[in-house]
PADO-421098 format. One record per residue: x, y, z of N, C-alpha, C in turn; residue number from 1. Coordinates in steps of 0.02 Angstrom, whole numbers, plus 50000, padded with zeros to 5 digits. Each point is the difference from the previous one (the first is absolute). Layout:
N
+-------+-------+-------+-------+-------+-------+-------+-------+-------+-----+
:   n.X :   n.Y :   n.Z :  ca.X :  ca.Y :  ca.Z :   c.X :   c.Y :   c.Z :   i :
+-------+-------+-------+-------+-------+-------+-------+-------+-------+-----+
:     X :     Y :     Z :     X :     Y :     Z :     X :     Y :     Z : NUM :
...
+-------+-------+-------+-------+-------+-------+-------+-------+-------+-----+
END
This chain:
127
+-------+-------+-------+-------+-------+-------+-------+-------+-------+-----+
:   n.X :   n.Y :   n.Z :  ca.X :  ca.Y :  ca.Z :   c.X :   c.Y :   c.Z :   i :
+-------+-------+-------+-------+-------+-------+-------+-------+-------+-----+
: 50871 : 50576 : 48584 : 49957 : 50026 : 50053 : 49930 : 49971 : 49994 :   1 :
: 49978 : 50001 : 49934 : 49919 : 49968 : 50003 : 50025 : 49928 : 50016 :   2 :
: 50042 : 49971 : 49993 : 49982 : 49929 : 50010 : 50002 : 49997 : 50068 :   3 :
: 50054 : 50044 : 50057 : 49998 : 49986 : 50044 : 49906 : 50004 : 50018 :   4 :
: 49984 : 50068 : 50025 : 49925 : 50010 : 49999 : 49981 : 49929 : 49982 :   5 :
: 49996 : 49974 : 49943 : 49938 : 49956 : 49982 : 50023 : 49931 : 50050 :   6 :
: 50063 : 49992 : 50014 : 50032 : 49926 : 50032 : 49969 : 50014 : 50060 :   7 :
: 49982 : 50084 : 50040 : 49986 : 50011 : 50055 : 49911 : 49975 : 50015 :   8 :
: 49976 : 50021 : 49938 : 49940 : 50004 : 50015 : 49979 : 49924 : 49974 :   9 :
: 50038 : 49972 : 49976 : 49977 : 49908 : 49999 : 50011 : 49974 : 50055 :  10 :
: 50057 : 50020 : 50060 : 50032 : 49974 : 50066 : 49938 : 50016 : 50044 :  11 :
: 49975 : 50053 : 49981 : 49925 : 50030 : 50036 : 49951 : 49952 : 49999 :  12 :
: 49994 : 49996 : 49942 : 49926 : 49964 : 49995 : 49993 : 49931 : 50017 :  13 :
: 50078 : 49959 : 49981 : 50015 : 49937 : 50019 : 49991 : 49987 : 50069 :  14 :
: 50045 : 50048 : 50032 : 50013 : 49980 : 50111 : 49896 : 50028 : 50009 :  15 :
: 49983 : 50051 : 49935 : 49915 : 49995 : 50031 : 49946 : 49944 : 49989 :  16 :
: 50039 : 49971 : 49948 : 49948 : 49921 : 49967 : 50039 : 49955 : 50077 :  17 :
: 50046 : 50001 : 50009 : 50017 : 49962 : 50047 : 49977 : 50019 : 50066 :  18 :
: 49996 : 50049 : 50022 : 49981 : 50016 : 50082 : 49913 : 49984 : 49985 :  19 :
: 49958 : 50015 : 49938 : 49946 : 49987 : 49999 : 49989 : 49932 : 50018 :  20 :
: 50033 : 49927 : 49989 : 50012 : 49951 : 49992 : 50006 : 49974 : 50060 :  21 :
: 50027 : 50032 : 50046 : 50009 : 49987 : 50077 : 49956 : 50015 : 50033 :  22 :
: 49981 : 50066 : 49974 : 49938 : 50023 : 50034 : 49927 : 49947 : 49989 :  23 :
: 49973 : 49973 : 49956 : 49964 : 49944 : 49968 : 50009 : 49948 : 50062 :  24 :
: 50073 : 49974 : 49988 : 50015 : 49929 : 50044 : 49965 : 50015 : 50052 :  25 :
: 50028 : 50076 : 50034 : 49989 : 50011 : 50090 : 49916 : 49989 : 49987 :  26 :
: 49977 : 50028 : 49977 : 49927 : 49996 : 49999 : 49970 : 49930 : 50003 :  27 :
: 50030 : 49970 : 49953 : 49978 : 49909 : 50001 : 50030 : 49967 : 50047 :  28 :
: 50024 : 50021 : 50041 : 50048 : 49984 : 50082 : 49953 : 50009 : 50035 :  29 :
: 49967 : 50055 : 50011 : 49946 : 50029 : 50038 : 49923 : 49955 : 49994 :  30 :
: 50003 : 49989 : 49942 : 49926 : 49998 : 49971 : 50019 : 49903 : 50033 :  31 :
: 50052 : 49984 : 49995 : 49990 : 49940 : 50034 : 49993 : 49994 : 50064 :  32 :
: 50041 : 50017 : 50049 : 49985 : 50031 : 50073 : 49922 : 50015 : 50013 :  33 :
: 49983 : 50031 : 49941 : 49923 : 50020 : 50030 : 49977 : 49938 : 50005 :  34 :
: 50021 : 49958 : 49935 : 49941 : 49936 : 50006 : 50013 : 49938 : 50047 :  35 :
: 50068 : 50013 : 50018 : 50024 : 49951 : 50065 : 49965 : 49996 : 50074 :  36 :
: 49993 : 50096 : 49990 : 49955 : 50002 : 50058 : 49928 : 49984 : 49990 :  37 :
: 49979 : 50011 : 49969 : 49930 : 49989 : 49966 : 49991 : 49923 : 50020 :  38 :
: 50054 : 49958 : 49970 : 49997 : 49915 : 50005 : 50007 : 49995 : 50086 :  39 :
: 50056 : 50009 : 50022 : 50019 : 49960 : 50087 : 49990 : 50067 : 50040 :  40 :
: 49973 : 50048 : 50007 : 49986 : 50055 : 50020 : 50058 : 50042 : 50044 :  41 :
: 50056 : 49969 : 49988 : 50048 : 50036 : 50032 : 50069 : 50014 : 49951 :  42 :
: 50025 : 50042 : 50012 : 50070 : 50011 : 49976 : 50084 : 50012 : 50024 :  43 :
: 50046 : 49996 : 49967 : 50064 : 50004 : 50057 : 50009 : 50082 : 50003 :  44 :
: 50032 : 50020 : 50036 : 50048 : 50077 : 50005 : 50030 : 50015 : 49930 :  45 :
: 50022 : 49945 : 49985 : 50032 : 50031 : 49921 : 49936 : 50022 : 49963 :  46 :
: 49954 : 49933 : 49979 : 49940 : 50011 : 49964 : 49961 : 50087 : 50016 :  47 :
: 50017 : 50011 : 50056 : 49974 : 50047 : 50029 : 50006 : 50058 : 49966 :  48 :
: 50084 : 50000 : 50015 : 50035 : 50047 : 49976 : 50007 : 50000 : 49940 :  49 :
: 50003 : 49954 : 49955 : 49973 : 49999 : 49911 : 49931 : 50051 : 49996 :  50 :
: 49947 : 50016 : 50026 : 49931 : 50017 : 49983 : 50013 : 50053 : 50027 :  51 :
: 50025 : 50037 : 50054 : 50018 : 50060 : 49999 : 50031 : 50045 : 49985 :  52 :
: 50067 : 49943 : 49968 : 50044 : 50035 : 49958 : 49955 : 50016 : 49917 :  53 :
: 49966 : 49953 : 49978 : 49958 : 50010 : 49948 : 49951 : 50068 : 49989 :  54 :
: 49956 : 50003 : 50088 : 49955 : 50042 : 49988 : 50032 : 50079 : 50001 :  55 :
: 50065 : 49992 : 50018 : 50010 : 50076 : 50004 : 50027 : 49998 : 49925 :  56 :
: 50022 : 49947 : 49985 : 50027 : 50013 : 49917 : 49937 : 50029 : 49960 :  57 :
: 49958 : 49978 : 50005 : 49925 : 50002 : 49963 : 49963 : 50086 : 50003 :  58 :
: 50009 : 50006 : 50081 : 49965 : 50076 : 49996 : 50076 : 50044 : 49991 :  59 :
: 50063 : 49981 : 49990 : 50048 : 50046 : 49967 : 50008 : 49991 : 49906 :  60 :
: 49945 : 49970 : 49979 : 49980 : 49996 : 49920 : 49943 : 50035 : 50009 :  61 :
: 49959 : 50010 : 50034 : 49936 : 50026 : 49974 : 50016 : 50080 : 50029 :  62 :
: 50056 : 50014 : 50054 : 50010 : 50051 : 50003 : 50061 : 50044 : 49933 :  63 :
: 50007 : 49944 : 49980 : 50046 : 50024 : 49914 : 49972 : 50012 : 49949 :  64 :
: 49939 : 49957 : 49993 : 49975 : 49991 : 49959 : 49942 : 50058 : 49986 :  65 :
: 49967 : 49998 : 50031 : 49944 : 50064 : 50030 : 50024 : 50057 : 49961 :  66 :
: 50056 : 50037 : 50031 : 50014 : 50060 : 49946 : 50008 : 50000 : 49939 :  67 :
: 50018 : 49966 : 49959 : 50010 : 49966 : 49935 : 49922 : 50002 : 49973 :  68 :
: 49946 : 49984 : 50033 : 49951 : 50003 : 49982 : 49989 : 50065 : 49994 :  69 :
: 49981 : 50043 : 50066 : 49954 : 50044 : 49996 : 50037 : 50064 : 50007 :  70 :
: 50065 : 50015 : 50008 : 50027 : 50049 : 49988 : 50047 : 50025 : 49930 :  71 :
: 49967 : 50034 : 49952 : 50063 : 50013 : 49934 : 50069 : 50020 : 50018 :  72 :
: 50034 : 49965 : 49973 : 50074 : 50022 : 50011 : 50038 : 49958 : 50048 :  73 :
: 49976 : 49957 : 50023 : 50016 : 49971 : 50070 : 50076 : 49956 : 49994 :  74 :
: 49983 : 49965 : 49920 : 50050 : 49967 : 49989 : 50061 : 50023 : 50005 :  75 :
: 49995 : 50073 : 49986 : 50054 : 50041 : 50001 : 50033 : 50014 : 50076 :  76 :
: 49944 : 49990 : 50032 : 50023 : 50047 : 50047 : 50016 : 49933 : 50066 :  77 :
: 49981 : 49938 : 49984 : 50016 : 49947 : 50045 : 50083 : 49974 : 50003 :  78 :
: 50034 : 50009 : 49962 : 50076 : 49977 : 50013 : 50037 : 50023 : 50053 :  79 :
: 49986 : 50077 : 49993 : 50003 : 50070 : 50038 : 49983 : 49978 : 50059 :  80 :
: 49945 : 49990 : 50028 : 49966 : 49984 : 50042 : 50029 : 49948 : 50061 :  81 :
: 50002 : 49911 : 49947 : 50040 : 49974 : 50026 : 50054 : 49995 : 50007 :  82 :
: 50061 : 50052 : 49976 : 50051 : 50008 : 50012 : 50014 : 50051 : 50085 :  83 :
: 49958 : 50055 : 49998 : 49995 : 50022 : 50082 : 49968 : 49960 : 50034 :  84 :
: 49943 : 49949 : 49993 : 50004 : 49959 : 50067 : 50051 : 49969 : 50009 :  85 :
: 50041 : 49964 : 49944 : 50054 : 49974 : 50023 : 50041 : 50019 : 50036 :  86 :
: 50020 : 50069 : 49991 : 50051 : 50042 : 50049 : 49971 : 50010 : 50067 :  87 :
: 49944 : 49999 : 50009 : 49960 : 49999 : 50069 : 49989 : 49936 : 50028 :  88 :
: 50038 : 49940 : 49978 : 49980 : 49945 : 50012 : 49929 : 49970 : 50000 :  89 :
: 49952 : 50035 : 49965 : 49930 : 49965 : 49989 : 50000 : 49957 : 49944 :  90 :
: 49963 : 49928 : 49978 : 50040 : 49972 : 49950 : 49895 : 49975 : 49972 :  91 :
: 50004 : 50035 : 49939 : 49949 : 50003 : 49966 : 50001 : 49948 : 49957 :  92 :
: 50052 : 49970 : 49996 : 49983 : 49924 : 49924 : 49985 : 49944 : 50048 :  93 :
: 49984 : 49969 : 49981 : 49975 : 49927 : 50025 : 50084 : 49971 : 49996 :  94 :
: 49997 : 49928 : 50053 : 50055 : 49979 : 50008 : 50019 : 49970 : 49933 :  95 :
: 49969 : 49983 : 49964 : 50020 : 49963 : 49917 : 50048 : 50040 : 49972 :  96 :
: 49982 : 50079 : 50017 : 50050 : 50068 : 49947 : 50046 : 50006 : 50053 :  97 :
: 49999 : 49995 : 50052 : 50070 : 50028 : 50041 : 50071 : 49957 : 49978 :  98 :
: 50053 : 50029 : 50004 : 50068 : 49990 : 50008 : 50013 : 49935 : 50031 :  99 :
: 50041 : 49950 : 49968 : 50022 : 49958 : 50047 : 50026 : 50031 : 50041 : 100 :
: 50047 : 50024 : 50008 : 50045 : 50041 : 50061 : 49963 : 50033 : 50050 : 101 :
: 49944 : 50014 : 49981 : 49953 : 50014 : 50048 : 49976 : 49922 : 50041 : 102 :
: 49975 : 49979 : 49973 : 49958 : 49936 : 50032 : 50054 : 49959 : 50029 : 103 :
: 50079 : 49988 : 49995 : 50054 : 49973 : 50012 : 49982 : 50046 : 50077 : 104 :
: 50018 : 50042 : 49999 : 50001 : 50079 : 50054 : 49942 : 49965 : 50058 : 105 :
: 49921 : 49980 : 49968 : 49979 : 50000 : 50047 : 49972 : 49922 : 50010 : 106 :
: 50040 : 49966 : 49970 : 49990 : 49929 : 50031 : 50077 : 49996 : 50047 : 107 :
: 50029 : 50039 : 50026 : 50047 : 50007 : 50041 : 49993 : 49974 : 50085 : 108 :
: 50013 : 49959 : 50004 : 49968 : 49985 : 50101 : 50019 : 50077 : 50035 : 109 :
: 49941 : 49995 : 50051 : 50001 : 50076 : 50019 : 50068 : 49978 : 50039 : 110 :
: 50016 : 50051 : 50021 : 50044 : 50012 : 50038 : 49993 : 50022 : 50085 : 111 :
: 50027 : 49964 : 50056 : 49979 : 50007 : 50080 : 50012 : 50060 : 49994 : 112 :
: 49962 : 50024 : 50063 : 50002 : 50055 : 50034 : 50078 : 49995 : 50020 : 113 :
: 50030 : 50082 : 50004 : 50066 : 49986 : 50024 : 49980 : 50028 : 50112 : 114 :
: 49933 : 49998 : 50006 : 49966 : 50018 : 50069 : 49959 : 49945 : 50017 : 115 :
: 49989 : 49962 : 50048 : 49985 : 49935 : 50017 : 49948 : 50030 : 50061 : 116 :
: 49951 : 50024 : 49977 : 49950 : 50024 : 50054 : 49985 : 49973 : 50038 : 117 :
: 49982 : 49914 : 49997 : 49979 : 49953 : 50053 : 50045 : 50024 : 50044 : 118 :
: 50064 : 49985 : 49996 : 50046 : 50012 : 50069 : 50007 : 50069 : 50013 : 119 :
: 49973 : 50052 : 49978 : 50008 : 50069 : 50026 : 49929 : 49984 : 50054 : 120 :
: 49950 : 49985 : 49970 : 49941 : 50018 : 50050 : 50040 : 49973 : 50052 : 121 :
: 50019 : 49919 : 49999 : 49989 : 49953 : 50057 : 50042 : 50017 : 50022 : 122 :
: 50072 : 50047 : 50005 : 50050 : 50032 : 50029 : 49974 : 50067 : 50059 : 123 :
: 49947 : 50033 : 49942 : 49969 : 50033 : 50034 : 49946 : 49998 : 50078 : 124 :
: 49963 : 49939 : 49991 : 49950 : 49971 : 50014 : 50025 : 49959 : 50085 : 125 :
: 50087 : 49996 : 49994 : 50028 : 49980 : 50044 : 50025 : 50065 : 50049 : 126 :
: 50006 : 50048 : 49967 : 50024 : 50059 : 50027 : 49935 : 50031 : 50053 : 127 :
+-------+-------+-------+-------+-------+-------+-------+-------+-------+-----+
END
């Protein structure tokens, strides 16, 4: 039993040295984008979408991080925490800590409308 525990809590810290690691890259992804724009003053939709995907990563660390500071006990009480947003679908880790199966989930092409409004108005519009 302790070894399980201890195999658990090395699998922990490892997938956390590792999501930290991604998290780093995304940042030096970003931090280049900034300077691309900085150089030719424009950027693509992806680039775009790199720096916004970043900045919400950024204020969802300082919103993690924050309690850890200034509230005692917090550590305790954050697993907890992010385990009911999860069930509420609010997703408090930065994309580095999420689930592949998650990010698989939402790099998914949306899916059409199964209601094609253009032709309802213009059906309408004829009526």
């Amino acid at each position: 039993m302790e070894n399980k525990l201890l195999k658990k809590i090395e699998d922990s810290i490892t997938v956390f040295l590792e999501n930290c690691k991604k998290q780093a890259s995304n940042t030096k992804e970003a931090a280049e984008v900034i300077e691309k724009y900085i150089k030719e003053g424009e950027i693509t939709d992806e680039d775009e979408e790199i720096l916004k995907t970043q900045l919400v990563d950024s204020l969802k660390i300082i919103g993690v991080v924050i309690p850890f500071v200034l509230i005692p006990g917090a550590s305790i009480l954050l697993p907890f925490l992010i385990k009911v947003a999860e069930k509420n679908d609010i997703e408090l880790m930065p994309t580095a800590f999420q689930d592949e199966k998650k990010e698989k989930v939402k790099r998914l092409p949306k899916r059409k409308s199964m209601f094609n409004w253009n032709k309802t108005k213009t059906n309408e519009n004829k009526n």
